[in-house]
C-alpha positions in Angstrom: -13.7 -37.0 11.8 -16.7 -34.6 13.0 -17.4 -31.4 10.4 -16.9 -29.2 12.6 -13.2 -30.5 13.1 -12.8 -31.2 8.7 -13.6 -27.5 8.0 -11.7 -26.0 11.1 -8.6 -28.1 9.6 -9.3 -27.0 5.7 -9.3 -23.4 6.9 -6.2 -23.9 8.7 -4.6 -25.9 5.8 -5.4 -23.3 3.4 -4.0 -20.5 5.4 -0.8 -22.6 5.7 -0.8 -23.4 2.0 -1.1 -20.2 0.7 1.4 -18.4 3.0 3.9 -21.1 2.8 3.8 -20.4 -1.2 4.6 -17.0 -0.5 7.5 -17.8 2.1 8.8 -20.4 -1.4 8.5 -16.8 -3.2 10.7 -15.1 -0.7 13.8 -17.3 -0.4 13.8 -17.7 -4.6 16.9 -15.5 -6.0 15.6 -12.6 -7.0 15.4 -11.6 -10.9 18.5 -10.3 -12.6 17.9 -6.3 -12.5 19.2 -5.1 -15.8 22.1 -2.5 -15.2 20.9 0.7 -16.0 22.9 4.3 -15.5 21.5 7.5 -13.9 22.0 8.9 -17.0 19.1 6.3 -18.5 16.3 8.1 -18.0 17.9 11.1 -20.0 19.3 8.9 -22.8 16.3 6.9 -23.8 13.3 9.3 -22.5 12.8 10.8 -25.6 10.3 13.8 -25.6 6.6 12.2 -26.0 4.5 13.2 -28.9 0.8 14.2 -28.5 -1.7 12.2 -30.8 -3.6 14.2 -34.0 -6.4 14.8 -31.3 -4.8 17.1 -29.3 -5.2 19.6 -32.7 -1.8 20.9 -32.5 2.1 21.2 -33.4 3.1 17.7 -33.7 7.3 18.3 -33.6 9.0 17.0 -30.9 12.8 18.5 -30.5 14.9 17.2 -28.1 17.1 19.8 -26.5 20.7 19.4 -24.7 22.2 16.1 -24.4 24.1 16.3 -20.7 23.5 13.2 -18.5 21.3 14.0 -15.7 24.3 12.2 -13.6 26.7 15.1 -14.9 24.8 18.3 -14.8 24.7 20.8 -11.8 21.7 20.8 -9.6 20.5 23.2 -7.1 19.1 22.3 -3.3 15.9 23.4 -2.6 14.7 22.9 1.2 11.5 23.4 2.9 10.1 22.1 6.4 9.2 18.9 4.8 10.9 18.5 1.3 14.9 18.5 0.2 14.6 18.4 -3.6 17.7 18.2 -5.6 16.7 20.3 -8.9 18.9 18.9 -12.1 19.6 21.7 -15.0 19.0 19.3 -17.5 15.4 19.4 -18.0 14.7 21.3 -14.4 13.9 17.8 -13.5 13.3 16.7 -9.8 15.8 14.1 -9.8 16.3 13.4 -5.8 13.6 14.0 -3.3 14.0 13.5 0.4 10.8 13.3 2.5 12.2 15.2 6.1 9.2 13.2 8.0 9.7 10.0 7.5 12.9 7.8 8.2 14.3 5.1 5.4 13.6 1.7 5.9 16.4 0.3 8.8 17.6 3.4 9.2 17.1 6.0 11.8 19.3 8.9 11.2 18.6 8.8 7.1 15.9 10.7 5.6 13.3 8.3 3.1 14.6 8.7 -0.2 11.1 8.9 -3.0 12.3 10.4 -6.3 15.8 9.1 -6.4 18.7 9.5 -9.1 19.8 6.0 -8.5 22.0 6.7 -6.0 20.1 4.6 -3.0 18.3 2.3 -4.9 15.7 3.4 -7.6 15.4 5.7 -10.8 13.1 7.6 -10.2 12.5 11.5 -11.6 9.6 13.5 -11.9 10.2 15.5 -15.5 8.3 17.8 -17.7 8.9 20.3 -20.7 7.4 21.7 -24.1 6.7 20.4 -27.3 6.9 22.7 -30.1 9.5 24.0 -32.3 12.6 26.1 -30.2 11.0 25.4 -26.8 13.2 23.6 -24.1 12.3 19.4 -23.0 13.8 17.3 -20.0 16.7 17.5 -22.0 17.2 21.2 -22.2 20.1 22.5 -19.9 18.1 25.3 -18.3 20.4 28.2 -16.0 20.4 27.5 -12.5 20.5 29.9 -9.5 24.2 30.3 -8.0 23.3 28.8 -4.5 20.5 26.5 -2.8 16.8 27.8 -2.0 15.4 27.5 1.6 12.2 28.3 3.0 13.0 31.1 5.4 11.3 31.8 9.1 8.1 33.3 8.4 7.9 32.4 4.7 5.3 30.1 3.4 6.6 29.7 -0.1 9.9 29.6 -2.0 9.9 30.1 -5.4 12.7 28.4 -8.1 12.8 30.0 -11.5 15.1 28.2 -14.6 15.7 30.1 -17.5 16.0 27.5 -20.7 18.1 29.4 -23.7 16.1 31.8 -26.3 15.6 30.1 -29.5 14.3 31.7 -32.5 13.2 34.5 -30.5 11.2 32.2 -28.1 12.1 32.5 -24.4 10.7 30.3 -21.8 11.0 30.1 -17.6 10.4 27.4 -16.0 8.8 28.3 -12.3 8.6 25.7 -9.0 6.9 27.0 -6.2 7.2 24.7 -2.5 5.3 25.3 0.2 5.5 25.5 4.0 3.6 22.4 5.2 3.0 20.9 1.9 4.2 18.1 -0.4 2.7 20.2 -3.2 4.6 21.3 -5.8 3.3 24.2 -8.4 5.5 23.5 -11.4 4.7 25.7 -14.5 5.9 27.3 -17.6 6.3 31.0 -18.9 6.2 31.5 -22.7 7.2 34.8 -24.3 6.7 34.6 -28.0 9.0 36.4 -29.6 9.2 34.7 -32.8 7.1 36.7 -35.8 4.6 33.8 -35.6 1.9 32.1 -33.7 2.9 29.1 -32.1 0.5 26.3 -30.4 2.9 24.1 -28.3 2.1 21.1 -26.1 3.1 20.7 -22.5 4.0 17.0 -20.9 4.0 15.9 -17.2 5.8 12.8 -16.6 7.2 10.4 -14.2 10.0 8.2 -15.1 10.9 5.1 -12.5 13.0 1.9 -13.4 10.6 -1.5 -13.0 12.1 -2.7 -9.3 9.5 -3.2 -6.5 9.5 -0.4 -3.6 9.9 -2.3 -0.5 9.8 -5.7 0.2 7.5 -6.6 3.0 8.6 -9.1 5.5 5.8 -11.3 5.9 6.7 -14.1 3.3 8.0 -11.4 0.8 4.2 -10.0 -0.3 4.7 -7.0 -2.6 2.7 -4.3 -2.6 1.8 -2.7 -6.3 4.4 -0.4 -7.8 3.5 0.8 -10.9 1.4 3.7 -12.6 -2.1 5.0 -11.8 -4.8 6.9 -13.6 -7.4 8.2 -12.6 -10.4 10.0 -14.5 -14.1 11.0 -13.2 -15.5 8.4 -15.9 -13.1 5.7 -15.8 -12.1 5.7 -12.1 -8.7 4.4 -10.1 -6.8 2.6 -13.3 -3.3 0.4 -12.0 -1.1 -0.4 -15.0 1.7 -2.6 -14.4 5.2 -2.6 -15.7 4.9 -5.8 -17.9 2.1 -5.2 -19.2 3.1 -1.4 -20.9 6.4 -3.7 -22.0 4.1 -6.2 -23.8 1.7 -3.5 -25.3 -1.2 -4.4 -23.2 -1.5 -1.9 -20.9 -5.2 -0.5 -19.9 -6.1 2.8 -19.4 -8.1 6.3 -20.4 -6.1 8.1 -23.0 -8.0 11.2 -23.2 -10.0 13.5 -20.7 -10.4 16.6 -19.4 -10.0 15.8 -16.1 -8.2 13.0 -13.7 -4.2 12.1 -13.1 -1.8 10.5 -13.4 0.2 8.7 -10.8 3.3 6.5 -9.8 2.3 4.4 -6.6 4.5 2.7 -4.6 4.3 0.8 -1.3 3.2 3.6 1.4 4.4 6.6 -0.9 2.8 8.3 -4.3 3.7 10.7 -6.4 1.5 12.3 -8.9 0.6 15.3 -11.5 -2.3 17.0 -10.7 -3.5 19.6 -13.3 -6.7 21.3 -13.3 -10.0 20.0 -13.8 -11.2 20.9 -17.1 -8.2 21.4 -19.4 -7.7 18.6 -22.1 -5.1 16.2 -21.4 -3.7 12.9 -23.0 -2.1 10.5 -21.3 0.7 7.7 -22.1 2.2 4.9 -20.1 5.5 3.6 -22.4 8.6 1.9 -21.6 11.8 3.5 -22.2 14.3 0.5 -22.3 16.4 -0.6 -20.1 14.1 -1.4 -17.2 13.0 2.2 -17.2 9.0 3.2 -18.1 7.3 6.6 -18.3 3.7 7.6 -17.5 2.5 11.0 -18.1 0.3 13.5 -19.5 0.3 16.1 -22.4 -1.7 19.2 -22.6 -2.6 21.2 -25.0 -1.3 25.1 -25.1 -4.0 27.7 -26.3 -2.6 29.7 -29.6 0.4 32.3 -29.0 0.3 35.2 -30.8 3.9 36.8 -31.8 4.8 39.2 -28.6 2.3 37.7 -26.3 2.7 35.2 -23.7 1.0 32.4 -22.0 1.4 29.7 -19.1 0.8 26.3 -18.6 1.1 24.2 -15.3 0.7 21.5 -13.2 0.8 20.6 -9.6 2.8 17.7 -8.3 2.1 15.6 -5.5 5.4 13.4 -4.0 4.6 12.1 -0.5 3.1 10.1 1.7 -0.5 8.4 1.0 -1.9 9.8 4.2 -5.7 9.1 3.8 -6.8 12.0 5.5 -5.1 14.5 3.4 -5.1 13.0 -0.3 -9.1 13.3 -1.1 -8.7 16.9 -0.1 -5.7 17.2 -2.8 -7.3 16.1 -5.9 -10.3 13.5 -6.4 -9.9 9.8 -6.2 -6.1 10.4 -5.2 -7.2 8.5 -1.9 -7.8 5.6 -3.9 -4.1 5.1 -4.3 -4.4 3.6 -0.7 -5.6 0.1 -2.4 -6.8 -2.7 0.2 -8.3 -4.9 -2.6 -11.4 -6.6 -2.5 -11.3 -5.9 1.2 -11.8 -2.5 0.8 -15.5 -2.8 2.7 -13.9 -3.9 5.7 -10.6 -2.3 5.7 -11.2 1.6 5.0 -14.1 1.7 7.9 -11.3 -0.2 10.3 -9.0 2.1 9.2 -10.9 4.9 10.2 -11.8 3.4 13.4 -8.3 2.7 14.4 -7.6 6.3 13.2 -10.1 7.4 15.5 -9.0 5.8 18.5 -5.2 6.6 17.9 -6.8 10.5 18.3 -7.7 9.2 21.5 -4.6 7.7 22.7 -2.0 8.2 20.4 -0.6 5.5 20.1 -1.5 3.2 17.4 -0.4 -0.2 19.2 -3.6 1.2 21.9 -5.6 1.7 19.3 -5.0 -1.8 17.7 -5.8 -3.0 21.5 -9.2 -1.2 22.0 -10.8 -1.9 18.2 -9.9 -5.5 19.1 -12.2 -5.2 21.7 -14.7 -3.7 20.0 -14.7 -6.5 17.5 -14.8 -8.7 20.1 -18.0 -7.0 22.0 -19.5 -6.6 18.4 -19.2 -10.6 17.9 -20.0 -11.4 21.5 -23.2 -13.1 20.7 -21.8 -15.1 18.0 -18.9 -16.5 20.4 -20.7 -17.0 23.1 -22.7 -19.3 21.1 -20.3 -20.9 19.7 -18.1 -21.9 22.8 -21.5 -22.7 24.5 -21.2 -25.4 21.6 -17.6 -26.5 22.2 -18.2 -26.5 26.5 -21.4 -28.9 25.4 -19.2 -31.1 23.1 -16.7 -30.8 26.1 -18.9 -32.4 28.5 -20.1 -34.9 26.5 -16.9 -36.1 25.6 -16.9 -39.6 27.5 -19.7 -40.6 25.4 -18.6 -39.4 22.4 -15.6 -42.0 23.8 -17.9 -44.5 24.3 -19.7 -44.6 21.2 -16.2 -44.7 19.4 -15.8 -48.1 21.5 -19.1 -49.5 21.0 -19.3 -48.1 17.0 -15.3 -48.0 16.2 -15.5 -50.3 13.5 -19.3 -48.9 11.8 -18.3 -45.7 10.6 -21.8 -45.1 9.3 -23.3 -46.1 12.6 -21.1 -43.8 14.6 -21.6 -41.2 12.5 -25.9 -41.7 12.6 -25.8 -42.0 16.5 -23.0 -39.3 17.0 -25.6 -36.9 15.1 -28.5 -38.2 16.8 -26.9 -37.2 20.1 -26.2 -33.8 19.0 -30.2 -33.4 17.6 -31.1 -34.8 20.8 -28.5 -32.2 23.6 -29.0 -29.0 20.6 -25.3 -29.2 19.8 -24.3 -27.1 16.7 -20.9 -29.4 15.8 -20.1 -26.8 13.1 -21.1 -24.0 15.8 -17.1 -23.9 16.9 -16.2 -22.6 13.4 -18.0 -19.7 13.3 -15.7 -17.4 15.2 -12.5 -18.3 13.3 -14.8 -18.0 9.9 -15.9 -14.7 10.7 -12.3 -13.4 12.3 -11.0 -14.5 8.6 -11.8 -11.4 7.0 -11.6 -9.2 9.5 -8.0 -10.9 9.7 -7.0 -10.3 6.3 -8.7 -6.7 6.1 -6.6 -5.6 9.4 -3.3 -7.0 7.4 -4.0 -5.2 4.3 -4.6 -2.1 6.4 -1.0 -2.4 8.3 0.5 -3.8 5.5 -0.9 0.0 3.1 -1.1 2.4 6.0 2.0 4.8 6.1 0.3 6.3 9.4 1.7 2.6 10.7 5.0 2.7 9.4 7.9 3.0 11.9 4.9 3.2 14.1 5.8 2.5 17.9 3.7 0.5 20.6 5.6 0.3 23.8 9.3 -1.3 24.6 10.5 -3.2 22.2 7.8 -3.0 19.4 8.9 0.2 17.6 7.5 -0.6 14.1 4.2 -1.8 14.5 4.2 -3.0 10.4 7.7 -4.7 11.0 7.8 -8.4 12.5 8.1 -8.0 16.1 12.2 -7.9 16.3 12.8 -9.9 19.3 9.4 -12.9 18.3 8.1 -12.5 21.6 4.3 -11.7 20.8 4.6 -14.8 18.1 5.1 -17.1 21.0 2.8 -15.5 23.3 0.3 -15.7 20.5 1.5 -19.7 20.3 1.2 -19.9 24.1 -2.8 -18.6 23.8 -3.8 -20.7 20.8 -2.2 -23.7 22.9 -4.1 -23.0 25.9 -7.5 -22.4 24.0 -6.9 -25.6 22.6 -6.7 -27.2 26.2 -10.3 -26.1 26.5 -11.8 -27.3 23.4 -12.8 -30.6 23.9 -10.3 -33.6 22.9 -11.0 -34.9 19.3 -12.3 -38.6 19.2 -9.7 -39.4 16.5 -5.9 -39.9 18.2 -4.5 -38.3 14.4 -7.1 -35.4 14.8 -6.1 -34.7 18.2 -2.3 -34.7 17.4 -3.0 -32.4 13.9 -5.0 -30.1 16.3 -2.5 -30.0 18.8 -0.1 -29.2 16.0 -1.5 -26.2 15.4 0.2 -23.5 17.6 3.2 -24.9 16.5 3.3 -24.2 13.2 1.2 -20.8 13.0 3.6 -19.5 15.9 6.0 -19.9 12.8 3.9 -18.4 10.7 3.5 -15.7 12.6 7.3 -15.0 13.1 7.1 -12.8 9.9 4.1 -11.0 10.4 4.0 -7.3 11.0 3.7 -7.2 14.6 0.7 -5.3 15.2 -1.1 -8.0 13.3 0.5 -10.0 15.9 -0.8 -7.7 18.9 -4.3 -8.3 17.8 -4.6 -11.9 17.0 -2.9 -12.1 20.9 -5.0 -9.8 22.2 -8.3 -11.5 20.3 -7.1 -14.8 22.0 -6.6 -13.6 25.9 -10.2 -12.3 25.4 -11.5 -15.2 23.7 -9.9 -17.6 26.6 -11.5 -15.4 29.0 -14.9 -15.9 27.3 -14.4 -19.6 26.9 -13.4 -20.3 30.0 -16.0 -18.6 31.9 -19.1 -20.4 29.9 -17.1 -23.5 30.0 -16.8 -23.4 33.5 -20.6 -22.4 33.8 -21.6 -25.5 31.6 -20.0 -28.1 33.3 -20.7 -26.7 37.1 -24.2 -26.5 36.2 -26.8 -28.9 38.0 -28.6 -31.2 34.9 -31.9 -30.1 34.2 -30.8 -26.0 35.1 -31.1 -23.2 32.0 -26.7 -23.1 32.0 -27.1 -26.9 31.3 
């Protein structure tokens, strides 16, 4: 078996290995999910307390004890946003994003924060610490119907009033935008108490432990977990098990950053200003439930004076082009791994040509080409290498007669013949090596794009990051491996040659799964490459001996 063949098969192998372990993954029964009521989050998020650093009031009363499940909520509804706003706390406890359709469904708005209802916990919750001042837990006085942003409004404005305790009185304010998943959420204090109070705020997002979506190619999971992110620590993931077994990583103190629930394609996060001192926590809650958040520090109140505190929240999309401009580093919630280097300039090209077309499925089409111009040279030598091996196939064949049972002699002559023609026999590799990558990067891109999601092509390919519904580009993509195997030349080795032929069998099943613009340009890549081959094959062997083709 020639080298060039052994490492073209390892490659292969490995590929298969490694995605036929992650296909084992997806038919296994998935994990018990621990039952767990709406009314969880409420029950076990007990209000966090802020460390002796923070330099302030360290009490931390819980306020009313309704279940989030039970207590009214009010409807607020902008162009992009339908929040559901629970009294209990003034929590977020259901946001639909208008833009952007659920998963199978095409009449059903995407569901982010969720009260359990569809198929996650998942609230974004904040309150006070401090002596009289209302938590998540404090029933807070609603508004008697539902907020809408109005024609010609830009904002609509949600004020909760919490109940006056010891002569302290505090509003919690929500601002929407038009245009915007921003959310302003803040906090009105009115001393009235005949002392000086220094309270604590706290930001949080509370989500159960269950993974987002699961993609369909061989059930890879995207991270779902927390984030932080600070100017000297940088993008920080936590995951679930690790705050459950006390081993979470991540800055607890710094006057600047976020913090951050990621999920696949979607983000929400708090966002307060640069500058102000802020702690943050990651803890679990029970019940498959987990918290990350922040605490900040309110300055001094005097007795009849009053003071704010706030914090923006983000809960959206992860579109690339509009998170750096929300908050530093938030754009790093788009995580391609240790492809990053490849995939965030292809995304931008692909992002650049669906401005010029748009249509992403085009745009697929066209930066295949341009990989393919950009790699030109390096194919072109290398199925100049394969026509060569091509044409001298019937010696190879002969030398396999004459040498069949000296494997050492074979091997000497075969390599002497190559010296003596200038035949690279590892030469045919390069192309699939340096495709590899390029591969992996374009999956991670379609796989952690939302701009791809439910993303059409033409016909029957309406979700470019889906498996193509009906498999037809898998067997067109089998169809062009098989025919670019017709003109490679025919392995020496009978077992070889039936392995190789093998091939577009079993990654045509591979590919079954695959989102099907990953699909589109592995076909595309091969119809161009086929073209190429062909053309300097046919060169090659029509070429008189002793001319520059031959």
């Amino acid at each position: 078996m020639d080298q060039r063949r052994l490492i073209l098969f390892l490659v292969f192998s490995f590929s298969l290995v490694m995605l036929w372990e992650g296909w084992i993954k997806h038919n296994n029964p998935a994990p018990a999910v621990q039952a767990t009521t709406a009314a969880g989050a409420a029950a076990d998020g007990s209000v966090p307390t802020p460390s002796v650093g923070l330099a302030a009031s360290q009490s931390a009363v819980p306020g009313g004890q309704a279940a989030t499940a039970t207590a009214p909520r009010v409807v607020v509804e902008t162009d992009l946003l339908r929040a559901e706003v629970s009294a209990e706390g003034g929590d977020i406890v259901r946001l639909e994003l208008k833009q952007h359709q659920a998963s199978g469904e095409s009449d059903a708005n995407f569901v982010l924060l969720d009260d359990g209802s569809v198929r996650h916990q998942y609230f974004a919750q904040s309150g006070l610490i401090g002596e009289g001042l209302p938590t998540h837990k404090t029933l807070f006085a609603l508004p008697a119907s539902e907020l809408a942003l109005k024609d010609g409004e830009d904002q609509v404005e949600l004020r909760l009033q919490a109940p006056e305790q010891n002569g302290l009185q505090a509003t919690k304010v929500m601002r929407f935008q038009r245009g915007s998943y921003l959310i302003d959420v803040s906090y009105e204090i009115n001393n009235g108490s005949g002392q000086a109070i220094a309270p604590h705020a706290y930001f949080q997002l509370t989500r159960d432990g269950n993974p987002a979506e699961q993609v369909e190619a061989f059930g890879v999971n995207t991270f779902t977990g927390p984030a932080f992110f600070t100017d000297a620590e940088k993008f920080q993931k936590v995951h679930f098990d690790d705050i459950t077994e006390g081993k979470a990583k991540f800055v607890k103190n710094a006057s600047d950053g976020w913090v951050a629930m990621v999920q696949h394609y979607f983000v929400s996060a708090w966002l307060p200003e640069q500058g102000a001192q802020r702690e943050y926590f990651a803890r679990p809650l029970g019940n498959n439930l987990f918290s990350a958040g922040l605490i900040m520090p309110v300055a001094s109140i005097e007795p009849g004076a009053q003071a704010t505190v706030g914090s923006r929240l983000y809960a959206g999309p992860q579109e690339q082009d509009k998170l750096e401009g929300i908050a530093p580093g938030l754009d790093l919630v788009v995580d391609y791994g240790w492809l990053t280097v490849i995939a965030a300039p292809l995304f931008w090209v692909l992002s650049w040509l669906h401005k010029l077309t748009g249509n992403w499925g085009w745009a697929i089409i066209l930066v295949t080409v341009l990989l393919k111009i950009i790699f030109f040279p390096l194919s072109a030598a290398s199925y100049k290498s394969m026509a060569k091996m091509r044409v001298l196939g019937p010696r190879l064949q002969r030398m396999k007669e004459l040498y069949g049972n000296d494997k050492a002699k074979m091997q000497q002559e075969m390599m002497n013949l190559y010296r003596t023609e200038k035949i690279n026999p590892l030469g045919g590799c390069l192309p699939i090596l340096v495709q590899i990558p390029v591969f992996i990067a374009l999956y991670w891109v379609l796989l952690g794009s939302v701009e791809m999601r439910h993303a059409p092509w033409l016909g029957w390919i309406q979700d470019l990051s889906a498996k193509d519904p009906y498999f037809i580009l898998p067997i067109i993509m089998g169809a062009s491996m098989l025919i670019q195997m017709k003109l490679n030349p025919t392995p020496p080795d009978p077992i070889q040659a039936k392995v190789m032929m093998a091939m577009p069998i079993v990654f045509t099943f591979m590919f079954l799964w695959f989102p099907s613009g990953l699909v589109l340009y592995w076909v595309v890549n091969n119809i161009l490459s086929i073209a190429q081959q062909w053309q300097i094959t046919r060169m090659i062997e029509s070429a008189k001996p002793g001319s520059k083709d031959a």
